[in-house]
N, C-alpha and C positions, 0 to 999 in steps of 0.2 A: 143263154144257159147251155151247156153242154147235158146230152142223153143219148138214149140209145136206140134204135130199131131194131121194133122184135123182127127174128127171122121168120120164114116161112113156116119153120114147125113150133112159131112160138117164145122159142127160147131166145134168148140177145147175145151177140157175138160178145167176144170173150175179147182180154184188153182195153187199152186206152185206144187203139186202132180203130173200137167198134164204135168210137162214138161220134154223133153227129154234134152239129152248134145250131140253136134255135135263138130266133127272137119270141120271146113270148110278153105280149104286152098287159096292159094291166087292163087297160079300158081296150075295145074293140075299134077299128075305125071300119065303117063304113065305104061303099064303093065308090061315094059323090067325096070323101074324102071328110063327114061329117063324124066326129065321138057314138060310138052307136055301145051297146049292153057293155055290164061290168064284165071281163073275163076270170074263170076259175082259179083267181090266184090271190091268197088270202098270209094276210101277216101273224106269223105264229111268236113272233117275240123278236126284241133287239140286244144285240149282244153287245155286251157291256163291257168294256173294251180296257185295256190299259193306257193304250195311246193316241190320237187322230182319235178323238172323244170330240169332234164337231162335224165327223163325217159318218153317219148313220151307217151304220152295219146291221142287217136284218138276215133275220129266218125267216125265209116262205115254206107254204103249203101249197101243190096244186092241183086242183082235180076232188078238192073231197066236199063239194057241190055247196057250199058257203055264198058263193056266187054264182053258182051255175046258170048259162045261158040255157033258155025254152030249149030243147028238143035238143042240145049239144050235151054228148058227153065228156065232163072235165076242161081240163085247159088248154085252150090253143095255142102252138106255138107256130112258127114259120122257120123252116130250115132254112140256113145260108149255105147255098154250094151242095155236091153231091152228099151221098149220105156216106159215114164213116170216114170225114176230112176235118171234125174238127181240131184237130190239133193241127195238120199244114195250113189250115186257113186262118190259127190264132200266131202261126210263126209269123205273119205277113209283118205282124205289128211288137211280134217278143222282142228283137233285138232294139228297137226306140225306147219300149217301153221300160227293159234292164237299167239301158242309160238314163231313164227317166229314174228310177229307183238310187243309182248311185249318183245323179247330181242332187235329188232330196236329199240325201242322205247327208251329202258334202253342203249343202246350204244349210242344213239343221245343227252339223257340225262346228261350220262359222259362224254363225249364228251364236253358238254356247260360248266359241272363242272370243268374240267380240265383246258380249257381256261380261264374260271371266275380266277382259282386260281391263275394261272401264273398272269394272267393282277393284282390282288389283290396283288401280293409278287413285285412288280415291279413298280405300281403306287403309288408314296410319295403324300398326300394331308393328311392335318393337321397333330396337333403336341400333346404326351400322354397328356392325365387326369393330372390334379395336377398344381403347382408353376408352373412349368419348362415348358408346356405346350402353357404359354403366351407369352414367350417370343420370340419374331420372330427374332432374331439371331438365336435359337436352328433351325437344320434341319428339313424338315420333315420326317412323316414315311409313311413307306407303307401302301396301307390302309387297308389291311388286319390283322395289329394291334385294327380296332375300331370293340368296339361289335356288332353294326349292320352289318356288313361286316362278323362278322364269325360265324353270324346268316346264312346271307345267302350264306354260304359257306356250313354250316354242313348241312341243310335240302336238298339241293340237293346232295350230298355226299351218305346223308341214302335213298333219293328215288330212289337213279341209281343205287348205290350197294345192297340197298334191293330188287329191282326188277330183277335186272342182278341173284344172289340168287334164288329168289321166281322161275324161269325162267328154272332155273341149277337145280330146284329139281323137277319140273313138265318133262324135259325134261328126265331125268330119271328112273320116273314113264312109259315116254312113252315105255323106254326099258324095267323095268323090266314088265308091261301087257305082252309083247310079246317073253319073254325070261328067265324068272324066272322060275326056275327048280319048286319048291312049286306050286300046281296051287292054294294055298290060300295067296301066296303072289302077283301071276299075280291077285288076286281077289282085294284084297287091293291096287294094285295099279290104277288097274282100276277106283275102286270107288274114291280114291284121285282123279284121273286125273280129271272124270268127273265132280267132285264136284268146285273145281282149276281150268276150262279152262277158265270161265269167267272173273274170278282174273285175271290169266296169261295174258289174253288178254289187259282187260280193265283198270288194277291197274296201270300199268307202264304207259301206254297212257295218264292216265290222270294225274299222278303226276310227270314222267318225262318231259311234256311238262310244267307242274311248274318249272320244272328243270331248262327247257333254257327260262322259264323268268325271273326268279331269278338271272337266268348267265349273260339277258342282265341288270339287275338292275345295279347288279356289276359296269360294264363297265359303266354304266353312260350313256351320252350322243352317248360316242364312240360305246356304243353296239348298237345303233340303226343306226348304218351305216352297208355298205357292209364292210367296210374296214378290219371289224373282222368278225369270221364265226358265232359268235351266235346269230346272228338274221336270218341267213340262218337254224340253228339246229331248231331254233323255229318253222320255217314253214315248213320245213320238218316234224318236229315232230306230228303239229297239223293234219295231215294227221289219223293218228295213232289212235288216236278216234270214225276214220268214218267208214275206211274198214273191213273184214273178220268180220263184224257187229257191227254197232254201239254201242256206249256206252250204251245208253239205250237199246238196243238190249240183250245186254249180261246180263243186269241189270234183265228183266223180264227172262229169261233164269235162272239166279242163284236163283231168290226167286219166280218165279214162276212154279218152275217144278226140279231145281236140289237139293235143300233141300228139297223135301217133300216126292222125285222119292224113290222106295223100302223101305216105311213106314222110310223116312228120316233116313237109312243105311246109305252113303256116310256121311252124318254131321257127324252122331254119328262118326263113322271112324275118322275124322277129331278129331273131341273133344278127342277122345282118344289118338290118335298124340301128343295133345295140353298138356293134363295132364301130358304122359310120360316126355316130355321135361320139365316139371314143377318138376316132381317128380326129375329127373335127377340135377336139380337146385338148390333144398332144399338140395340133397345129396352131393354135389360137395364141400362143404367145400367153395364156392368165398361166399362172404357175399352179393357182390353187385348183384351177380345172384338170388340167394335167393331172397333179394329183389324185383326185377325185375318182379320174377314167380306170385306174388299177385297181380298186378297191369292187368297182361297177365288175369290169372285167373276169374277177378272180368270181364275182358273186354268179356273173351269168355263166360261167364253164360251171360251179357247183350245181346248180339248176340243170344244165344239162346231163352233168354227170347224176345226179340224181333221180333225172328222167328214164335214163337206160338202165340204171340198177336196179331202178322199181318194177322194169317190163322185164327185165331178165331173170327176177326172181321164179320164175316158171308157176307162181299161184296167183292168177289176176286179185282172188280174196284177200291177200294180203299185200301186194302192188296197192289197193283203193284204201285198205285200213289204215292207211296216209296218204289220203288225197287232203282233205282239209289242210293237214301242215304243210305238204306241197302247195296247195292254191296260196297259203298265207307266205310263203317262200319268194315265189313267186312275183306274187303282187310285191314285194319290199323291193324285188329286183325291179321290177317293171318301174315302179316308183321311185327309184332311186334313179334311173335312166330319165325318165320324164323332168325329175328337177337338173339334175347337168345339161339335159339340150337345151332345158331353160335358160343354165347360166351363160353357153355358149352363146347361144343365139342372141342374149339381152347382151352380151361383151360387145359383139361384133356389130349389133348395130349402134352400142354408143360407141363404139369408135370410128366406123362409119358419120356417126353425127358432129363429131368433131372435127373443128376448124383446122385446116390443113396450113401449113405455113409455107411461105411462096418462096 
């Protein structure tokens, strides 16, 4: 738990700077290592949740002598690390745990997608386009023959596997910071990571949870029951926008300080990323890659042209009262990049895998 140390005259530093991180446990342990007295920390109620309703969420009390130990007063905790560090000692673990929020989010996502499809391959209600269509003798089809149906089939499909992706390369980066023999590629991965955690976070969050509304559109009526699980994914899911920082949180976080941080290093970084997969795509011989690269291209100068208008408007307060639509800008560019290295990279090794003629 996070708290604070009162100062010498009593009073508690001021900020989130001033607080410290405790373990405070529930039962006491002893010196021999045996369970010794209950500790001063008492359950005041469990909050009744929208979603993740199988993972207990409680309100404690602690210190108001319910369990108080003989001769101690209130509740003991144990500081971790100096006093007034707990927020650099909870960063040690925020950027795993981000990525741990957006691949949730992306598996809660596919998840609603998968069900969407089955229920879609399986529910017959009306009959093809054309003559034959009218006539109610002919059977029906499933409805994952009508185009609105594989509309919202495929945008959940690209937000749960683009993200699940975006996710699988952040997670990566995390290794190669800390294991990359080059220390200018532990450098380069760093600057990605830290450029990317907001994405990772927040991109999936908020368009996988598109995902399982989409999944319950599908089902119709039936998705808005228990009976199927995707209106369960959905509340789950909306979870995923709140924690390890809010959406808007992460929002003034990317365009308030992680594009601008080392005279805007990390972008550029990024932009350079963006172009090789571009260059890679003009080179590859697929025509629809090619294609693709100018559409990418035209998206990532907007993004950056968007980045310097925002900081040149000379009122930071209104530069951030478009951070949200910037990170969602953003993340589409990011996302749209992530799927073309995909396609490149899947071309060139199936043509790699093909039999060469002598």
């Amino acid at each position: 738990m996070l708290a604070k140390i009162p100062n010498d005259d009593g009073s508690l530093p001021a900020g989130t700077k001033g607080s410290s991180i405790f373990i405070v446990p529930r039962v006491m342990v002893n010196g021999d290592g045996t369970l010794g007295e209950r500790n001063d920390v008492a359950l005041a109620g469990l909050n009744h949740k929208l979603g993740y309703r199988a993972t207990v969420n409680t309100l404690l009390n602690f210190g108001e002598g319910k369990f108080k130990p003989e001769g101690r007063a209130g509740a003991i905790g144990y500081r971790i690390g100096a006093a007034g560090q707990s927020l650099a000692i909870m960063f040690h673990m925020m950027n795993e745990a981000r990525i741990g929020v957006g691949l949730g989010a992306a598996m809660l996502g596919y998840a609603g997608f998968r069900c969407a499809l089955r229920y879609a391959k399986e529910r017959p209600q009306g009959r093809p386009l054309g003559p034959s269509g009218k006539d109610p003798t002919q059977p029906q089809v499933p409805i994952i023959h009508h185009a609105d149906v594989k509309r919202m089939l495929l945008a959940p499909k690209a937000y749960a596997e683009g993200a699940l992706a975006l996710n699988f390369y952040c997670a990566r980066l995390v290794d190669e910071q800390k294991t990359a023999a080059d220390p200018a590629k532990r450098e380069r991965a760093w600057q990605l990571l830290d450029i990317l955690m907001p994405i990772a976070k927040s991109w999936p969050s908020q368009w996988c949870l598109e995902a399982n509304s989409l999944a319950i559109q599908v089902l119709g009526g039936y998705g808005y029951t228990r009976e199927y699980p995707v209106e369960q994914h959905w509340r789950d899911n909306r979870l995923n926008m709140i924690h390890k920082g809010a959406h808007g949180i992460q929002a003034l976080d990317l365009l308030g300080r992680k594009v601008v941080q080392d005279g805007g290093a990390p972008l550029h970084r990024l932009a350079q990323e963006m172009a090789a997969t571009c260059a890679r795509a003009a080179a590859s011989g697929d025509a629809e890659a090619k294609a693709l690269s100018k559409p990418l291209q035209r998206a990532a100068g907007a993004v950056h042209e968007a980045t310097q208008a925002l900081w040149a408007s000379g009122s930071p307060a209104l530069s951030l009262a478009h951070a949200s639509g910037y990170l969602q800008a953003f993340g589409q560019t990011f996302l749209a990049w992530i799927w073309l290295d995909l396609r490149v990279t899947a071309c060139a090794r199936s043509a790699a895998a093909r039999p060469r003629r002598a």
